[in-house]
DSSP file (Angstrom, degrees, kcal/mol; ACC not computed):
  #  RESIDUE AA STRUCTURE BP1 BP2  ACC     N-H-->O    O-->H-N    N-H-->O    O-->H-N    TCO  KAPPA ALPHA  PHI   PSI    X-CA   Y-CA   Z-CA
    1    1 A X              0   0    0      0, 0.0    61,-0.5     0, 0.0     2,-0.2   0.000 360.0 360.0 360.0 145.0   -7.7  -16.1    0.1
    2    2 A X        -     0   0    0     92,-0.3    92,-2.9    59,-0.2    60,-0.2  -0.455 360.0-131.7 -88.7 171.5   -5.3  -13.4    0.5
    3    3 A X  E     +AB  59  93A   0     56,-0.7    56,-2.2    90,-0.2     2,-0.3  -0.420  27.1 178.1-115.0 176.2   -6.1   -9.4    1.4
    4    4 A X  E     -AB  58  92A   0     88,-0.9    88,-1.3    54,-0.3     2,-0.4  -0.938  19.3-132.7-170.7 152.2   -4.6   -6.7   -0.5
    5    5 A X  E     -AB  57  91A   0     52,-1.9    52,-0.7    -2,-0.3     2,-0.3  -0.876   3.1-160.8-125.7 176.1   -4.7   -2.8   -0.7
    6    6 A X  E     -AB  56  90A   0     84,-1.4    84,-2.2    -2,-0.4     2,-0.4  -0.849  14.0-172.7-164.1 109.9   -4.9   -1.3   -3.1
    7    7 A X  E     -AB  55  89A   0     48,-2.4    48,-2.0    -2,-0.3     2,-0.4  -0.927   3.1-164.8-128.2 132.9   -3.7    2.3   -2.6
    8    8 A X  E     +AB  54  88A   0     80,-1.8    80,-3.4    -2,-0.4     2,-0.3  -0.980  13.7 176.4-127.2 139.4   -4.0    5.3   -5.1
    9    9 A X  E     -AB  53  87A   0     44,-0.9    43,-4.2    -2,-0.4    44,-0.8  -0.780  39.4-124.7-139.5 170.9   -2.4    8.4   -5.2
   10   10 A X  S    S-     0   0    0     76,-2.7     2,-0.3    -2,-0.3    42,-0.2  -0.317  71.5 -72.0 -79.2-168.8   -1.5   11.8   -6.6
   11   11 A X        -     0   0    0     39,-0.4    75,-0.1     1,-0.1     2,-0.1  -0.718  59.0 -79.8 -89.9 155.0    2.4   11.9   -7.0
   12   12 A X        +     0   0    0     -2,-0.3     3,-0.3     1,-0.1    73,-0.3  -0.092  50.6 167.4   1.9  74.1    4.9   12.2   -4.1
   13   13 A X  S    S+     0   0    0     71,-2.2    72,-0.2     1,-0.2    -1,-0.1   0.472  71.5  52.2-113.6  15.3    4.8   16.1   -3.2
   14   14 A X    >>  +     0   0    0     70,-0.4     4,-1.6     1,-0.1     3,-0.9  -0.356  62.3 172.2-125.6  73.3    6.9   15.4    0.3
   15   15 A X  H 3> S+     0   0    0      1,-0.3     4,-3.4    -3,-0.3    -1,-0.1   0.658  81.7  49.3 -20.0 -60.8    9.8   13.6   -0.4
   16   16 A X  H 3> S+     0   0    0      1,-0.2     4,-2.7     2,-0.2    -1,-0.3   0.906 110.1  54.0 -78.7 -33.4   11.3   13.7    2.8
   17   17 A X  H <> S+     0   0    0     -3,-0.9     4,-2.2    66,-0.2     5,-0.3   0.917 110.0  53.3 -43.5 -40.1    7.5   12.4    4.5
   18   18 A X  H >X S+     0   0    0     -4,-1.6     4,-2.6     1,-0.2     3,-1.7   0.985 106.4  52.0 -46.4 -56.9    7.8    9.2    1.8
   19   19 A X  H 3X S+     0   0    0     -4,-3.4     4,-0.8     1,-0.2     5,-0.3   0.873 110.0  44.5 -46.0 -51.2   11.3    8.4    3.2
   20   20 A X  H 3< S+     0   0    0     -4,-2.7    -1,-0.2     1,-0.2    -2,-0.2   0.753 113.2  55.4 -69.4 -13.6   10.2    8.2    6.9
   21   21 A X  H XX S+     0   0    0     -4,-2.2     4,-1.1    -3,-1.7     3,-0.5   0.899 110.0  44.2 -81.6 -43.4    7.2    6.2    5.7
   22   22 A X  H 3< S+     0   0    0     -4,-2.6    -2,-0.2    -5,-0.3    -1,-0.2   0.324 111.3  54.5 -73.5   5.9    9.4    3.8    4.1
   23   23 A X  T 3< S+     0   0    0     -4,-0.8     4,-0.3    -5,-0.2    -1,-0.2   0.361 116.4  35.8 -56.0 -24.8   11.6    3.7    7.0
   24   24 A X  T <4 S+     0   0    0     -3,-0.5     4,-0.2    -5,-0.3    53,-0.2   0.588 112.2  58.5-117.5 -11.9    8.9    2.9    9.3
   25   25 A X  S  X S+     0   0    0     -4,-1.1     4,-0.6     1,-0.1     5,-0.4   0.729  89.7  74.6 -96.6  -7.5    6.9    0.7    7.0
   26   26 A X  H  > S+     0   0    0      1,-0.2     4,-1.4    -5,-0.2    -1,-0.1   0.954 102.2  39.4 -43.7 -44.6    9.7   -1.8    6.4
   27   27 A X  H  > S+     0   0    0     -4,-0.3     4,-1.4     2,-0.2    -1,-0.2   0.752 115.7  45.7 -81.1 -24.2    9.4   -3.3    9.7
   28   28 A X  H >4 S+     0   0    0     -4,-0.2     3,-4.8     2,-0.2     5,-0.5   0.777 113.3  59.4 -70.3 -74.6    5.5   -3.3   10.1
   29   29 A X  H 3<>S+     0   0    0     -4,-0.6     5,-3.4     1,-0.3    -2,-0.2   0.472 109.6  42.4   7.9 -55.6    5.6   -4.9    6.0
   30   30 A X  H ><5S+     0   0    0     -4,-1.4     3,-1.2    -5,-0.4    -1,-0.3   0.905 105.4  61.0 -84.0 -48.7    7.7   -7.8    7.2
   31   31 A X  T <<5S+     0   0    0     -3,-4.8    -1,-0.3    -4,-1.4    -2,-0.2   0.914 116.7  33.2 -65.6 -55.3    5.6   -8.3   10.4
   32   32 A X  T 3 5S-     0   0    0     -4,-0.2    28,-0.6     1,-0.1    -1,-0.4   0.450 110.3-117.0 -86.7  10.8    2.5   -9.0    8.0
   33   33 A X  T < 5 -     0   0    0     -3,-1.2     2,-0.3    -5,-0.5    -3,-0.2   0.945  48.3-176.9  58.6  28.7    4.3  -10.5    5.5
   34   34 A X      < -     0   0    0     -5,-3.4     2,-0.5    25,-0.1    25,-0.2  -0.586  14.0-168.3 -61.5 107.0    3.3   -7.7    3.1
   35   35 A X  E     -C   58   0A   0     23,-0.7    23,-1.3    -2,-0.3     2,-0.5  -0.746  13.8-152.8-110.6 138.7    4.6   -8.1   -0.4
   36   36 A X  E    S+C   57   0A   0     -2,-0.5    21,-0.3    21,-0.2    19,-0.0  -0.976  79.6   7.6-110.4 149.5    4.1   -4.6   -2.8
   37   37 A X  S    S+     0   0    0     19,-3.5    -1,-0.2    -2,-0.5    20,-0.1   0.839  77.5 169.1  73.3  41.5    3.7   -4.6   -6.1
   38   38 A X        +     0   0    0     -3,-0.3    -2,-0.1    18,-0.2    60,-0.0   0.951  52.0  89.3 -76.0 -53.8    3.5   -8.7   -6.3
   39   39 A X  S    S-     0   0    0     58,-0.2    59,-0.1     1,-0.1     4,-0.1   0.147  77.1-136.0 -27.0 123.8    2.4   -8.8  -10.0
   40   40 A X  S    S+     0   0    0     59,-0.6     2,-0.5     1,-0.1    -1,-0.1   0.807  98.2  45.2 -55.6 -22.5    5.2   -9.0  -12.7
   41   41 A X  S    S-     0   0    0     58,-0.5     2,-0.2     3,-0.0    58,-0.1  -0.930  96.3-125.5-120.2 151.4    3.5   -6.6  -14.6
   42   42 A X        -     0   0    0     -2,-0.5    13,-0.1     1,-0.1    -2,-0.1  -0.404  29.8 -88.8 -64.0 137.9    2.2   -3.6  -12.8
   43   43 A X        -     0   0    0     -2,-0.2     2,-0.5    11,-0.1    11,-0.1  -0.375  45.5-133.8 -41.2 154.0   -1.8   -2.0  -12.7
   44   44 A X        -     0   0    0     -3,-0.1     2,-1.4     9,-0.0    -1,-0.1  -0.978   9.9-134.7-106.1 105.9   -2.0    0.4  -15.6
   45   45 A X        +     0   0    0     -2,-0.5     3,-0.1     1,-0.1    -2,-0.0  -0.486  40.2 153.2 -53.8  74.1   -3.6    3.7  -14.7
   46   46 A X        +     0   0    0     -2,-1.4     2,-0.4     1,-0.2    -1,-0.1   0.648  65.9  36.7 -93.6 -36.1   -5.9    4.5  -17.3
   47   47 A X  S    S+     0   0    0      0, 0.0     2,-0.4     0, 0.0    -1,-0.2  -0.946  74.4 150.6-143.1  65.5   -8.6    6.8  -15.8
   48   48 A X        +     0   0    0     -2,-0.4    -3,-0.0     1,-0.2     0, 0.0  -0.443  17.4 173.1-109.1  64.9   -6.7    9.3  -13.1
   49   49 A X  S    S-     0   0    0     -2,-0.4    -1,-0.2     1,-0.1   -39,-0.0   0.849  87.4  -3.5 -34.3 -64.2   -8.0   12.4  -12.6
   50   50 A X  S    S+     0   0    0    -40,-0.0   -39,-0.4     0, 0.0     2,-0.2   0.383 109.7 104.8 -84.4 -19.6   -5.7   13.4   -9.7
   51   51 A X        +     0   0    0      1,-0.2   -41,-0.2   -41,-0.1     3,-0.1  -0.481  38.2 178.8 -89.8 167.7   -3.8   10.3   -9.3
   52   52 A X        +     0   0    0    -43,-4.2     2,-0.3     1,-0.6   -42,-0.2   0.427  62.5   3.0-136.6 -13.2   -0.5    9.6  -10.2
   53   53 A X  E     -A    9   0A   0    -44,-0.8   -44,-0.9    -9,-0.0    -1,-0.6  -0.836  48.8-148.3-161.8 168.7    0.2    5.8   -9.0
   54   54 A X  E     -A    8   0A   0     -2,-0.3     2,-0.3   -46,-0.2   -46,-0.3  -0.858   3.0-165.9-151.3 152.4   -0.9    2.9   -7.5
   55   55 A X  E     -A    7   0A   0    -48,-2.0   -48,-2.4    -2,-0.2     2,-0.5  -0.896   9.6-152.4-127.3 151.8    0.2    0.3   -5.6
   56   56 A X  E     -A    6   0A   0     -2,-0.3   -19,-3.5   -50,-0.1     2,-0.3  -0.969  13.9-154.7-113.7 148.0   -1.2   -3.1   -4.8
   57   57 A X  E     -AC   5  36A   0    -52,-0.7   -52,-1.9    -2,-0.5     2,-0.5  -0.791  10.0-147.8 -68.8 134.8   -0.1   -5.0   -1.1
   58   58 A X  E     -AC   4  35A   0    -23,-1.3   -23,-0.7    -2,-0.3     2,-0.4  -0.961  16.2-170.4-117.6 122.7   -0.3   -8.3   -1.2
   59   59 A X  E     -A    3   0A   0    -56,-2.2   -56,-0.7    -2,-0.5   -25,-0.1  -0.746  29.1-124.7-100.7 150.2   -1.3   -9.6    2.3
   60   60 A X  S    S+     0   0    0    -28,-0.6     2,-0.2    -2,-0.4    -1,-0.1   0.884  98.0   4.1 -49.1 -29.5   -1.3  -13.8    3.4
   61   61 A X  S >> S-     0   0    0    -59,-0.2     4,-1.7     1,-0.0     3,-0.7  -0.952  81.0-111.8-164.1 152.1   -5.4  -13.7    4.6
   62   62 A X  H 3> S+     0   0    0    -61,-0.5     4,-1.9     1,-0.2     5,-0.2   0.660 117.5  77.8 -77.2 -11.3   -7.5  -10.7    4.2
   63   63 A X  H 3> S+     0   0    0      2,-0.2     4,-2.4     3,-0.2    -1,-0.2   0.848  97.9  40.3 -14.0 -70.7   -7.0  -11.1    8.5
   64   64 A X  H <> S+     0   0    0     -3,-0.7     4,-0.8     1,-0.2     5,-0.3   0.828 109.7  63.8 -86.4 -17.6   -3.0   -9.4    8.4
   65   65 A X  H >X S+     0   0    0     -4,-1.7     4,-1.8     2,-0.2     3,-1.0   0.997 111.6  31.2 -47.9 -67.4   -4.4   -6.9    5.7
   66   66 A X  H 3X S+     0   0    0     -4,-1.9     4,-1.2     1,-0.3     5,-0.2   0.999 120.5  53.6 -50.9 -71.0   -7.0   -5.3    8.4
   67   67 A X  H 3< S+     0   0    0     -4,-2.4    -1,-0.3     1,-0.2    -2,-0.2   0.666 108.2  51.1 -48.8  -5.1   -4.5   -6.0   11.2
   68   68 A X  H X< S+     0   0    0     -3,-1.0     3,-3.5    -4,-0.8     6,-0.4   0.942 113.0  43.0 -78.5 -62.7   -1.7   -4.1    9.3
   69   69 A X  H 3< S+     0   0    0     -4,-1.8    -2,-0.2     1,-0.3    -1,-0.2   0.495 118.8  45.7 -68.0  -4.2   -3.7   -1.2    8.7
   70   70 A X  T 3< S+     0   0    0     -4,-1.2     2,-0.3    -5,-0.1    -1,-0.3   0.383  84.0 112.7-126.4  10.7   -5.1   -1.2   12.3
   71   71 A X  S X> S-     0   0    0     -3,-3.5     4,-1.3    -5,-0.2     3,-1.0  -0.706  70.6-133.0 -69.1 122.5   -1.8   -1.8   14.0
   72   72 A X  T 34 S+     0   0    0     -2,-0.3     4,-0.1     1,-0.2    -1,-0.1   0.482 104.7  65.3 -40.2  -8.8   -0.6    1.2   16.1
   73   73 A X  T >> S+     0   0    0     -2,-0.3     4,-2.3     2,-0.2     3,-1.4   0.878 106.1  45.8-109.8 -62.0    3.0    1.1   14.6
   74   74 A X  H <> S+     0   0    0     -3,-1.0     4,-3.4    -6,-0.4    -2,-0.2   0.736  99.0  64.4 -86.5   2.0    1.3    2.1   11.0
   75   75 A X  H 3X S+     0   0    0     -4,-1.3     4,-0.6     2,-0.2    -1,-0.3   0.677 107.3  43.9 -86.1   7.4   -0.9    4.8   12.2
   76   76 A X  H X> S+     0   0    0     -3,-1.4     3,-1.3     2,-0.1     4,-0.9   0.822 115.7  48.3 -54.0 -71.8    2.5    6.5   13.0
   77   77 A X  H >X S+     0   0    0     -4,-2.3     4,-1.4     1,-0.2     3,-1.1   0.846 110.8  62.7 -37.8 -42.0    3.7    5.3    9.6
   78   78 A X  H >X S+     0   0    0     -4,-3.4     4,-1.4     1,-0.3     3,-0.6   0.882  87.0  57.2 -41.4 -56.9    0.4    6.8    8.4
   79   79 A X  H << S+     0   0    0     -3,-1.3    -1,-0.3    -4,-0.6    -2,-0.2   0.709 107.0  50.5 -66.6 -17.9    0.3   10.0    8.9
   80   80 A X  H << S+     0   0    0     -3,-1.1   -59,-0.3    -4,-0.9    -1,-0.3   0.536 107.6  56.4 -97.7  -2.0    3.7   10.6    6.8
   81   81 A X  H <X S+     0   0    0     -4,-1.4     4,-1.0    -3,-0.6    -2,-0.2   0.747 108.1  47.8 -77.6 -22.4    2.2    8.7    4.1
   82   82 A X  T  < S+     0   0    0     -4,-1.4    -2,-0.1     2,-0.2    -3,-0.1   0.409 111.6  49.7 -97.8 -11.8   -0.8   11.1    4.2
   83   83 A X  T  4 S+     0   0    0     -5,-0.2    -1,-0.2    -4,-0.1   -66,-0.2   0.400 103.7  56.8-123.2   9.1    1.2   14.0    4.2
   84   84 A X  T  4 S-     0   0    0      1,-0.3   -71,-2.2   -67,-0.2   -70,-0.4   0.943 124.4  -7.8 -95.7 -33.6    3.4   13.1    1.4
   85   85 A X  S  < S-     0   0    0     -4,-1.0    -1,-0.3   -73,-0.3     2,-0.3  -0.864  70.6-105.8-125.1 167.1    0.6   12.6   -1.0
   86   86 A X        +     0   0    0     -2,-0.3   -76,-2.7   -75,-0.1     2,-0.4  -0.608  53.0 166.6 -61.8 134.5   -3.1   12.6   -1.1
   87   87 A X  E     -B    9   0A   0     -2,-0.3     2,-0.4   -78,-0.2   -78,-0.3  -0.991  38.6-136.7-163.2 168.5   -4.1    9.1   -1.6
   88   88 A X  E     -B    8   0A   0    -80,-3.4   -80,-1.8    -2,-0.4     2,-0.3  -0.966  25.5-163.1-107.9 125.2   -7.2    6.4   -1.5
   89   89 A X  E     -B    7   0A   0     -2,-0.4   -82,-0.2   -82,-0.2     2,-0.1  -0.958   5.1-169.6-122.5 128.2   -6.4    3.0    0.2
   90   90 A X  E     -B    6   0A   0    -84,-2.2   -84,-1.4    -2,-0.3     2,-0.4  -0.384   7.6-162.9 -86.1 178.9   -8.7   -0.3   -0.2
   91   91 A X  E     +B    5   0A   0    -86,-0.2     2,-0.3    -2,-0.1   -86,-0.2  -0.959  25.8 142.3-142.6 154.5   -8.5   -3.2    1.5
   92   92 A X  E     -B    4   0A   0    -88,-1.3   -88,-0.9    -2,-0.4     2,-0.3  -0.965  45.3-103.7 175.0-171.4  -10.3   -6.7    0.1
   93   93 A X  E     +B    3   0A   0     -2,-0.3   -90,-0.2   -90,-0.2     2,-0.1  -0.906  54.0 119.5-143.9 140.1   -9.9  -10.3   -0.2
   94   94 A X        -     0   0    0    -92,-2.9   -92,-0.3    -2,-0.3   -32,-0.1  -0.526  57.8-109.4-154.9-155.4   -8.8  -12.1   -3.6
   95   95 A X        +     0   0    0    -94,-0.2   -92,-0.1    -2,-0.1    -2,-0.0  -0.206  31.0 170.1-169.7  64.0   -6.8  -14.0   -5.4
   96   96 A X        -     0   0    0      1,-0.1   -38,-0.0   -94,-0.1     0, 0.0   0.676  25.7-164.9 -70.1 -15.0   -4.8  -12.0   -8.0
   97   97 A X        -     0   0    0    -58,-0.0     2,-0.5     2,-0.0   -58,-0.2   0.176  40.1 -46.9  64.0 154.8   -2.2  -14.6   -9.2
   98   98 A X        -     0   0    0    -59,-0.1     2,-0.5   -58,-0.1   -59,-0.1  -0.656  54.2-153.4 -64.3 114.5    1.1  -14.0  -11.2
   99   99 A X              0   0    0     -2,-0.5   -59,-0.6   -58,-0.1   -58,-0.5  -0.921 360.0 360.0-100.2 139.5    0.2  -12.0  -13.8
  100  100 A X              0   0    0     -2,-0.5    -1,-0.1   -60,-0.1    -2,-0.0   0.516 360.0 360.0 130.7 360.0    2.7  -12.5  -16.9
């Protein structure tokens, strides 16, 4: 089975925080073999009170999910993800398929 996150958030309100988090998560990404957004069609937010997105990770084994999120390399990357937005991230084990 593969892992996932499943990350919601309000929108973007440090731009220049995003960038350096997507600068610094390319490289972890690739190291788990981290896919975002694998679905052709996207979640639909229906129910947000504060949030503004979500994004799903798609991990190989619910194994590189944990180990992403518990590698030292993304708690640097973390903390400029946390200060460009507010956000919730889950972690679990699935099987979500192509949707589409």
């Amino acid at each position: 089975m593969k892992g996932y996150w499943l990350i919601v958030g309000t929108e973007i309100s440090d731009q220049e925080a995003q960038a350096e988090y997507a600068r610094l998560w390319k490289p972890i990404g690739e190291k788990y073999q981290a896919r975002s957004n694998p679905s052709k069609v996207p979640p639909l937010l229906v129910e947000a009170r504060d949030a503004g997105r979500v994004v799903v990770v798609e991990f190989p084994s619910l194994e590189a999910a944990k180990g992403c999120y518990d590698d030292p390399a993304y708690e640097e990357a973390k903390r400029f993800a946390l200060q460009a937005s507010n956000r919730v991230l889950l972690i679990f084990e699935g099987d979500l398929g192509e949707a589409g």
